[in-house]
C-alpha positions as CSV (number, residue, x, y, z in Angstrom):
1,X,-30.3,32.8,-12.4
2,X,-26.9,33.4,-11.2
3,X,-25.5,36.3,-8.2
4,X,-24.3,39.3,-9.4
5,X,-21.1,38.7,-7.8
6,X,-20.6,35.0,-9.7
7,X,-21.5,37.2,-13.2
8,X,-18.6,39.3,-11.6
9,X,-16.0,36.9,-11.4
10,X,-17.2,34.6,-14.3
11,X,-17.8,37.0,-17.1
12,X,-17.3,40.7,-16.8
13,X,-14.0,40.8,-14.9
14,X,-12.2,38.3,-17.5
15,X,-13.9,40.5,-20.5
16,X,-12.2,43.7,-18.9
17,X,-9.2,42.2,-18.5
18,X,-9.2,41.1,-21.3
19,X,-9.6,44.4,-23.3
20,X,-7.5,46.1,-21.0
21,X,-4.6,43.1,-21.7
22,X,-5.2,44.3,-25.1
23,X,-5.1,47.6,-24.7
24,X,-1.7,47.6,-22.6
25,X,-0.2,45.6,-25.5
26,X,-1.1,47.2,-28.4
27,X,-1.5,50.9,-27.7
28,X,1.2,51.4,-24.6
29,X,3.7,48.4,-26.3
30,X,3.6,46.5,-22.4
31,X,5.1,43.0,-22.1
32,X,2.7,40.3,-21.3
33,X,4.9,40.6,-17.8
34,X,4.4,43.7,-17.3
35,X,0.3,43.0,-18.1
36,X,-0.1,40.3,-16.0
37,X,1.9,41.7,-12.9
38,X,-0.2,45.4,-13.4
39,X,-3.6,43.1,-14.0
40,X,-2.6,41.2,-10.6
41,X,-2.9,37.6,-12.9
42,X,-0.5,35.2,-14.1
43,X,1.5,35.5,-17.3
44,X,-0.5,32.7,-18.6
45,X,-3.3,34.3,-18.2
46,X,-2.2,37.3,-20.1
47,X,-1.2,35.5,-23.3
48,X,-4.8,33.7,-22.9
49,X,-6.6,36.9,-23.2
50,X,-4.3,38.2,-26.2
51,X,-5.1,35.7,-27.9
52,X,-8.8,36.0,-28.2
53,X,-9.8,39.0,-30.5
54,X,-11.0,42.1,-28.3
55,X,-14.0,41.7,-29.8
56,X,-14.4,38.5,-28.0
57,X,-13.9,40.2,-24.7
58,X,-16.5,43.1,-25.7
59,X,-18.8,40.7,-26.5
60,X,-18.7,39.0,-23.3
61,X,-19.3,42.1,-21.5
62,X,-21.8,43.4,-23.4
63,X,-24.0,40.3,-23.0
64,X,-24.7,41.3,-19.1
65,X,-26.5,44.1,-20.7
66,X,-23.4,46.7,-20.1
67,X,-23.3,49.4,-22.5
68,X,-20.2,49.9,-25.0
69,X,-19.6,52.9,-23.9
70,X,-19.4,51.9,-20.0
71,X,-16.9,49.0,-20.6
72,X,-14.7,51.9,-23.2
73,X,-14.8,54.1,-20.0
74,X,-14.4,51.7,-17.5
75,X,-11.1,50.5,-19.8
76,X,-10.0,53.4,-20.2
77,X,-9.5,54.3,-16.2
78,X,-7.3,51.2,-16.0
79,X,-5.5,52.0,-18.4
C-alpha cells in the first residue's frame, strides 16, 4: 500500500493537471506557455498532458476512488 501523499504526487496531481492543461487549451484558447507557467510545470510537460486524451487523465483520478463529480469541481476552481 502506498502513502496518501506518494498517490498525491504520483497519480491524482498529474490526472488534474492534466484535465485542467486541457481545459485551458481547449475552452479558454491558452498557449501550452501560458499552461505550463499558470500550472507551475514545464512546457514539456504541458504538451505531454495534451497529448493524452482527457479521458486518460479522468481515468487516473477516478481509480483512487474520487468521484467524477469531485475531480469536475475540483477542475473547475483552477480553472
Amino acid at each position: 500500500m502506498h502513502p496518501p501523499c506518494e498517490l498525491m504526487v504520483k497519480s491524482f496531481l498529474p490526472g488534474v493537471r492534466g484535465l485542467v492543461a486541457h481545459e485551458l487549451a481547449e475552452k479558454k484558447g491558452l498557449s501550452q506557455g501560458r499552461i505550463a507557467a499558470t500550472l507551475g510545470v514545464t512546457q514539456a510537460s504541458v504538451s505531454q498532458y495534451l497529448a493524452k486524451e482527457p479521458e486518460f487523465h479522468m481515468r487516473r483520478v477516478l481509480g483512487l476512488g474520487v468521484d467524477e463529480s469531485e475531480v469536475d469541481k475540483c477542475v473547475t476552481l483552477l480553472c
